[in-house]
N, C-alpha and C positions, 0 to 999 in steps of 0.2 A: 304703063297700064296694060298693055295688050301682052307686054311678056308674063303678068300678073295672072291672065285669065288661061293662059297657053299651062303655066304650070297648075291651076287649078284643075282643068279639064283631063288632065294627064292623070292627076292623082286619083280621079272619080274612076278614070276606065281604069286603071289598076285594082283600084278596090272589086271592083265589079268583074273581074277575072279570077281575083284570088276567092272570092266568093262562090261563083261556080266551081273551083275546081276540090271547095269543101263539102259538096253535096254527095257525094257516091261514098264518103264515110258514114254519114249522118245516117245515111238510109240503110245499110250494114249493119249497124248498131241497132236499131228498130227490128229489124229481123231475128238479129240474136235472142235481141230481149220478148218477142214472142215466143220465140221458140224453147227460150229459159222457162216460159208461162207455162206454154204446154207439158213441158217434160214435170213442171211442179203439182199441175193437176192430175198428171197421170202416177205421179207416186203417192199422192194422198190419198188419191181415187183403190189405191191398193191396200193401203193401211187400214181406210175404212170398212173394206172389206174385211183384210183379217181382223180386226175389234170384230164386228159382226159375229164371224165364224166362231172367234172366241168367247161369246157373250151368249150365243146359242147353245155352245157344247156348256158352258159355267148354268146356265139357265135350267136343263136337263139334270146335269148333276144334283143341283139346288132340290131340284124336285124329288130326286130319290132320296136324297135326307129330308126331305119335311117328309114324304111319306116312312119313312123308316122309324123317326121319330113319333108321329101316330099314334104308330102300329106298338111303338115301346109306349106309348104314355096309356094305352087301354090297357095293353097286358098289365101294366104295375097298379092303372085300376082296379083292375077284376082283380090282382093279388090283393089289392088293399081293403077292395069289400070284402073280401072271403077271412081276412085278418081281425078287419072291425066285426064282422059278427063272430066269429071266434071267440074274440075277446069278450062279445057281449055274453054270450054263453058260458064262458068262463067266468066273469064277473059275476053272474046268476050263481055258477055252481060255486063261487066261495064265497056266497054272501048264504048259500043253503049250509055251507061245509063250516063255515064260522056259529052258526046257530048250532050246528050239530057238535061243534066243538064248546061251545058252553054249556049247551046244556049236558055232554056228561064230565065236563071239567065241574060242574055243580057250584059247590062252596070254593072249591080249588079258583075257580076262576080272579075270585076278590083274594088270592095270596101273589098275583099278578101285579093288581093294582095298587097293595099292600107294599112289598116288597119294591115296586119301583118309587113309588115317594118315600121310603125309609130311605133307600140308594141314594136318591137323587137328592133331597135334602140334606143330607150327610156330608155326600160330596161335596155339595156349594157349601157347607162348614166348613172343613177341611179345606177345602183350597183356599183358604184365607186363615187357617186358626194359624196362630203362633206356635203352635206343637208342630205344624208342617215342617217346620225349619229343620227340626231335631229325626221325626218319624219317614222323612223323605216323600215323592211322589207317590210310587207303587201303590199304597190303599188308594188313591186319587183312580189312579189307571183301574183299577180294581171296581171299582166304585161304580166308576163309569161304562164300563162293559157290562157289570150284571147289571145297572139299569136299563141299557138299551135293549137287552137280552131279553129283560123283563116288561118291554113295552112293545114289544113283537109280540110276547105270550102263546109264543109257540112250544116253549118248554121251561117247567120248574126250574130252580136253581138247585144245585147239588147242596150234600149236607158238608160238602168240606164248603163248599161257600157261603151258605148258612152258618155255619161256625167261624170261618173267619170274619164276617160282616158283625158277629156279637163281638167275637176278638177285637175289632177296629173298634166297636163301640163304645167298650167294656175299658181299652187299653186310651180311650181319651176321655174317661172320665176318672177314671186313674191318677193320668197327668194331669186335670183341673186342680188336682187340688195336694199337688205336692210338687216341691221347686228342686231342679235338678240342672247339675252343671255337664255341657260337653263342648264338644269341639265342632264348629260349626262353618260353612263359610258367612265371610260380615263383609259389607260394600261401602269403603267410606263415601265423603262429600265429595272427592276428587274424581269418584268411580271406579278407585283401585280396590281390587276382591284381596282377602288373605283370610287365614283359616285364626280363628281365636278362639278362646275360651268363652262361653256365652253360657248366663246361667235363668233357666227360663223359670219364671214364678206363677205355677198354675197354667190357666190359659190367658193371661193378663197382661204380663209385659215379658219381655227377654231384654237382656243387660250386659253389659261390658265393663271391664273395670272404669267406671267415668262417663258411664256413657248409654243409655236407653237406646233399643233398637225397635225397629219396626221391621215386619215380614215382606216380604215380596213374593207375591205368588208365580209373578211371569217366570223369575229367575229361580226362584226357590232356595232364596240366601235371606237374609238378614242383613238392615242396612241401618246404617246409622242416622239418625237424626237432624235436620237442618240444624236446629237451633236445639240446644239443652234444656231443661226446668234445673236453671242452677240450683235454687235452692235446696234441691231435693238428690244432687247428686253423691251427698256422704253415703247415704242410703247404698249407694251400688257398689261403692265399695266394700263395704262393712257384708252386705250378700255376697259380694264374690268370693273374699278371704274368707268366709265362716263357713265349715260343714257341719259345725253342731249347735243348737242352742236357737237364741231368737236375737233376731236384731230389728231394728226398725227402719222400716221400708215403705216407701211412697208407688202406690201401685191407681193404676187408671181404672175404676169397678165399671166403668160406661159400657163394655161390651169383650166381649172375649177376645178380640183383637187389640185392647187396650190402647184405641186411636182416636175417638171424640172429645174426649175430657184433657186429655195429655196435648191434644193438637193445637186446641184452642187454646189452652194455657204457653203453649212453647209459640203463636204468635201475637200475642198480647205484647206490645212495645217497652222494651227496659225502660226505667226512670231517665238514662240520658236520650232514649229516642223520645221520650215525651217529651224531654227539654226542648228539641227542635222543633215541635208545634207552637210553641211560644214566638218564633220567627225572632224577627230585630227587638220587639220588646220585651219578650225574653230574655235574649242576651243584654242587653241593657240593664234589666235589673240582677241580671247574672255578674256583672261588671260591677257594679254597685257592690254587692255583697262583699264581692273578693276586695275591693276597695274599702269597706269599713271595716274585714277582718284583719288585711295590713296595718290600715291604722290600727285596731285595741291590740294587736301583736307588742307593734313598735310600741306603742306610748302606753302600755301596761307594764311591757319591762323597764320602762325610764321612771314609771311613775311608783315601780314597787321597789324599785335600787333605792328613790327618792325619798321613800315612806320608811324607807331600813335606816338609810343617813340619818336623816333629820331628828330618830328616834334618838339614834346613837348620840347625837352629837347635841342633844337634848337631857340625854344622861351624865353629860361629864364628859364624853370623850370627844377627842378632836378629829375631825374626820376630815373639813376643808370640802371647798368644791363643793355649795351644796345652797341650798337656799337658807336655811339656819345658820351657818356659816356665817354666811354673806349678811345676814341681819345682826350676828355680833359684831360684824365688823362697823358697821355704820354703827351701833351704839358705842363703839371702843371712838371713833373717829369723833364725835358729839358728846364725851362722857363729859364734859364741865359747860354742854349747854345747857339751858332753863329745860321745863318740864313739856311747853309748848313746842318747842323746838326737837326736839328729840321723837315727842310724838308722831310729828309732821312726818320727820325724815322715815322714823320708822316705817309708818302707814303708806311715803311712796315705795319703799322698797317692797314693801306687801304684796300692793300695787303689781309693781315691778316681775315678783316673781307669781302671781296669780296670771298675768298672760302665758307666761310660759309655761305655765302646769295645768292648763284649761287646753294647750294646745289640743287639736286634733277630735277635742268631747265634742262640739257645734256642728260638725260633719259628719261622725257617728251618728248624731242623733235627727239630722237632717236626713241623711239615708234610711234612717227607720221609717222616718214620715212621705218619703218619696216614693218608695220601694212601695207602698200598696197601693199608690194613688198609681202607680203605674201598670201595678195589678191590675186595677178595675180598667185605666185607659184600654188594655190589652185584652178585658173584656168585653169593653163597647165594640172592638174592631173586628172581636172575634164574632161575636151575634151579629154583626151587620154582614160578614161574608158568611157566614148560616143564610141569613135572611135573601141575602141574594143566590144562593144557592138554590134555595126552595121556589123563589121566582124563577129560576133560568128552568130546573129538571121536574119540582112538584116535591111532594112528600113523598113517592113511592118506596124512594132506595135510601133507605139511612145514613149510609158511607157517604151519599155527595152533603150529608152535611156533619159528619164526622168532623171534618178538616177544622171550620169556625168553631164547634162546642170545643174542640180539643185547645185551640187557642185559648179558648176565654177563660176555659179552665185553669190550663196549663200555666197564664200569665198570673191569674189570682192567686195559685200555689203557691210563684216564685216569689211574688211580691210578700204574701203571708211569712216564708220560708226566710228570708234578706228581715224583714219590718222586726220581728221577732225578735231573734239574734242578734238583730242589730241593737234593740230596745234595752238587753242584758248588759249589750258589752260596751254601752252607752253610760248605763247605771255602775259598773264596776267601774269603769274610768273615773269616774265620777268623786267615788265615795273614796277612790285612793286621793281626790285632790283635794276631798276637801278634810280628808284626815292630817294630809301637810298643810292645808293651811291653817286647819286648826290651832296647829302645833305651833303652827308661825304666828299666829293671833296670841300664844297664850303666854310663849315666852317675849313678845312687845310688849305686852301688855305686864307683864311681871318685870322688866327692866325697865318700863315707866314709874313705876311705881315703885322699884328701889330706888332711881332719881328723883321722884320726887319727897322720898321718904331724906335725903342726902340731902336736899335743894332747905325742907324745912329744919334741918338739923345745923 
């Protein structure tokens, strides 16, 4: 126990030596770092100063441009008043100098105002007539300079430009009314340019062999047409190939650019794009039709081979294969039966061959009967999406109910167009079966009756 305390008291005075002899660094390092203080405040203490110095000399500078500045903004005032009334007094004397100018321009003055709306109307012709294609820009250019010339009205037009402005006017009423062929540029659908014969009718339409154009002013070519007016395209050729004489020719009279009448006619939808307003009931009774023309195809050629045999083989000759045929044969087979007997057997054969010569008539003429009823279905669906149509947008815009009227139309056509033709080729079927079986009713009945004329002999 006591050696216990001997080394604890030991360890304490150790500590407490090494302790003091850490103190004279401790206090070393405190001095430094005052002295690090000082030396940091006495360099900011300088910096501050030169910002200062620098912020005083930037501060003076400052001031001789704002006052420099001043001194420019009054001078460019006093120019700018001295400018403004300048101009005021100027504007007085050309409003006294314009008076003085009418009044001894006199009558002169209205060949001013004359002369610029003849220009200027002309010109907005001309940069759209279809003679442009042919006569080029230049009278345009033309046009449009002596009009601006003439709405300054600081000087008359010359007489060479007075005469040419009659020339341009004179030279397109010329072309209204007579057709001439040249070489022109034409722009197809693709957008590819190439140079063609184009032969222009009046100021109405310009044409291609097949083919109607329209002008372009931006370009100042001729361009072909989205869509054609087929039916009226024999017409351009027959004018292309002929330099004498008259042929007959479909032209647009709507306006001298020949674009309102021809436009609307060239997007009016083919007969197959109307089919497509019809939608699935449409094609439905489109299916129908092509279905009841295969059948009277097929069973018109069986039933008119059928109607030739039987005649033949009615005559005397032996043809075989045939329903007449087939009915001697069963009277040859029964020739020593009674008269009841022989009947019978006939009348099944009849029978026999009346289904097979009826084939195909019962669905012809069901297709006739379907085919409108599917019509009107296709019109009830059509006026319900009109009706909804005018609930969803109003009555303003007629196209949102175009889509329904064209259905209900379109479906009543096809059903009409199918019910029809179908009702014909119903009736020819028909009358070819019942002319064989006639023929089969007439010789059973004429072989009953030499039997039974046998039977009583």
């Amino acid at each position: 126990m006591k050696t216990k305390l001997l080394i604890l008291i030991f360890a304490l005075s150790s500590s407490l030596i090494f302790s003091q002899e850490d103190k004279p660094d401790t206090a070393l390092s405190l001095e430094q770092l005052l002295e690090l203080v000082q030396q940091g405040k006495f360099a900011e203490s300088e910096e501050a100063t030169e910002r200062e110095q620098k912020f005083a000399k930037e501060r003076s500078r400052q001031a001789t441009l704002l006052a420099n500045a001043k001194a420019e903004r009054a001078r460019l005032e006093a120019i700018a008043t001295q400018l403004e009334t300048k101009f005021e007094a100027n504007d007085a004397k050309l409003v006294v100098l314009e008076e003085q100018l009418k009044t001894r321009l006199g009558s002169l003055y209205e060949t001013f105002g004359h002369l610029q709306g003849v220009t200027s109307d002309t010109q907005q012709q001309f940069e759209s007539a279809v003679t442009s294609g042919q006569f080029g820009k230049d009278r345009e250019i033309f046009l449009k300079d002596l009009s601006r010339r003439m709405g300054e009205g600081i000087s008359l037009a010359s007489v060479q430009e007075l005469e040419r402005l009659w020339y341009e006017l004179q030279r397109e009423l010329i072309a209204s009314g007579n057709v001439q062929k040249f070489t022109a540029t034409v722009v197809d659908n693709e957008g590819q340019t190439s140079e063609q014969n184009v032969v222009r009718i009046g100021n109405f339409n310009a044409v291609t062999e097949g083919e109607y154009l329209t002008y372009l002013p931006a370009r100042g070519a001729y361009e072909t047409l989205p869509r054609q007016p087929g039916r009226y395209l024999g017409g351009t050729y027959d004018v292309h190939d002929t330099s004498t004489g008259f042929v007959e020719f479909a032209i647009d009279p709507t306006g001298p650019q020949g674009g309102a009448l021809l436009t609307n006619l060239i997007s009016l939808p083919s007969f197959f794009e109307q089919i497509q307003y019809g939608r699935i009931t449409g094609y439905t009774i489109i299916l129908l039709f092509l279905l009841a023309t295969g059948i009277f195809g097929w069973r018109t050629y069986i039933l008119f081979n059928l109607d030739k045999n039987v005649k033949k083989e009615a005559s005397g000759s032996k043809i075989g294969n045939n329903p007449l045929s087939r009915i001697f044969d069963i009277a040859d087979k029964n020739k020593g039966a009674d008269v009841e007997t022989l009947e019978l057997k006939l009348a099944e054969q009849i029978l026999v061959e009346r289904a097979s010569i009826d084939t195909g008539i019962w669905l012809v003429r069901l297709i006739s009967v379907v085919a409108p009823l599917l019509g009107l279905f296709g019109t009830i669906t059509g006026m319900i999406n009109t009706f909804q149509a005018i609930t969803l947008f109003g009555t303003g815009d007629p196209k949102t109910m175009a889509n329904g009227i064209s259905e209900a139309l379109v479906t009543t056509m096809l059903g009409l167009m199918t019910a029809i033709p179908a009702t014909f080729m119903a009736a020819i079927m028909a009358n070819y079966a019942k002319n064989i079986l006639t023929v089969l009713e007439e010789q059973s009945t004429g072989m009953i009756a030499v039997a039974s004329e046998e039977n009583k002999a």
